[in-house]
N, C-alpha and C positions, 0 to 999 in steps of 0.2 A: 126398604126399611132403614138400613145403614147407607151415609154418602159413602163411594166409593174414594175419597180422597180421603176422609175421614180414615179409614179401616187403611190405608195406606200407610197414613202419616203414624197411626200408633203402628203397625206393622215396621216402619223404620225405625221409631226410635226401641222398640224392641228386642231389633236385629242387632240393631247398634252396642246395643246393653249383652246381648249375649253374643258379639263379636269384640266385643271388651274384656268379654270373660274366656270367651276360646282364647283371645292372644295373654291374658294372666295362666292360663292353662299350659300352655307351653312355656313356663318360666324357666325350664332345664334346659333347655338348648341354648349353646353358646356358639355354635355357629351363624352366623348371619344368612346368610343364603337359604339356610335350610328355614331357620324361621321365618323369611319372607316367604318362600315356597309354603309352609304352611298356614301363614296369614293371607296368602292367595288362595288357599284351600278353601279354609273357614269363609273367607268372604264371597267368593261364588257360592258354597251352600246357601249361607245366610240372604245372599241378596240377588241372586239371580231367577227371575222371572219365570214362568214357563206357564202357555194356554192352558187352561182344566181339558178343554177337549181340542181338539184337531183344528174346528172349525170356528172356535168359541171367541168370545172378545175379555172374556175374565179370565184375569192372571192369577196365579198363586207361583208359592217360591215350586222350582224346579225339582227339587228334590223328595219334596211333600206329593208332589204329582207324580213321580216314578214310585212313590212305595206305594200309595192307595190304586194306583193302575195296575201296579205288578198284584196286590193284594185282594184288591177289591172288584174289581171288574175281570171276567171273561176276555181273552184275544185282546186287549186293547194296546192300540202302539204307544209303546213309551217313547219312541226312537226323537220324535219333536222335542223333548222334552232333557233327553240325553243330550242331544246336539245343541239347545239353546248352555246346557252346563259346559259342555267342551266350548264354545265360541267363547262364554267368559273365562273359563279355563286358561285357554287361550290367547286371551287378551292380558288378561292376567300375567302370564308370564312373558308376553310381549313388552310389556311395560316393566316388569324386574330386568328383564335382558337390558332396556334401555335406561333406566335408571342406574343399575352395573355399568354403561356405557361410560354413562354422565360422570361417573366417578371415577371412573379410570382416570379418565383422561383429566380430568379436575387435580387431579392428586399427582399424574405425570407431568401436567405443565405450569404444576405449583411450586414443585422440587427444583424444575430447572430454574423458576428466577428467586 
């Protein structure tokens, strides 16, 4: 009934509009680190992936799929769905570690000359 790239594409800019509104949401933190850490949060909820079922070839976001599995169905493993959240998790904060890099050292060898 629905194209699938269709239901994608308003699927993202939707994300996007309420990944605008988590990062206005944390307007009181004045630490930087911590707010990256929490715009890392927000952004794996909002946009990471995860099978409806085990076998399936439809996606939906990750976290929509751990609460209606935990709620709505008997036995069903959430564990695929946990683990696609930890890899972006994970990458997530791979990428703040290396952007911290970037700026160290940006700022170290800007002082010296």
């Amino acid at each position: 009934m629905f194209d699938n790239v269709v239901q994608w594409l308003v699927y993202a800019v939707s994300a996007l509009a309420c990944f605008w509104a988590w990062d206005k949401m944390f307007f009181w933190l004045v630490q930087k680190d911590m707010k990256s850490i929490v715009r890392i949060l927000g952004a794996v909820l909002l946009f990471t992936p995860a099978p409806l079922t085990v076998e399936a070839s439809n996606y939906a976001p990750a976290f929509l799929v751990i609460i209606f599995r935990t709620f709505l169905e008997n036995n069903a493993p959430i564990l695929d769905a946990v683990i696609c959240m930890l890899v972006g998790l994970f990458a997530g904060l791979i990428l703040m570690s290396l952007l911290s890099l970037f700026n160290f050292l940006r700022t170290k060898f800007s002082q010296q000359n």
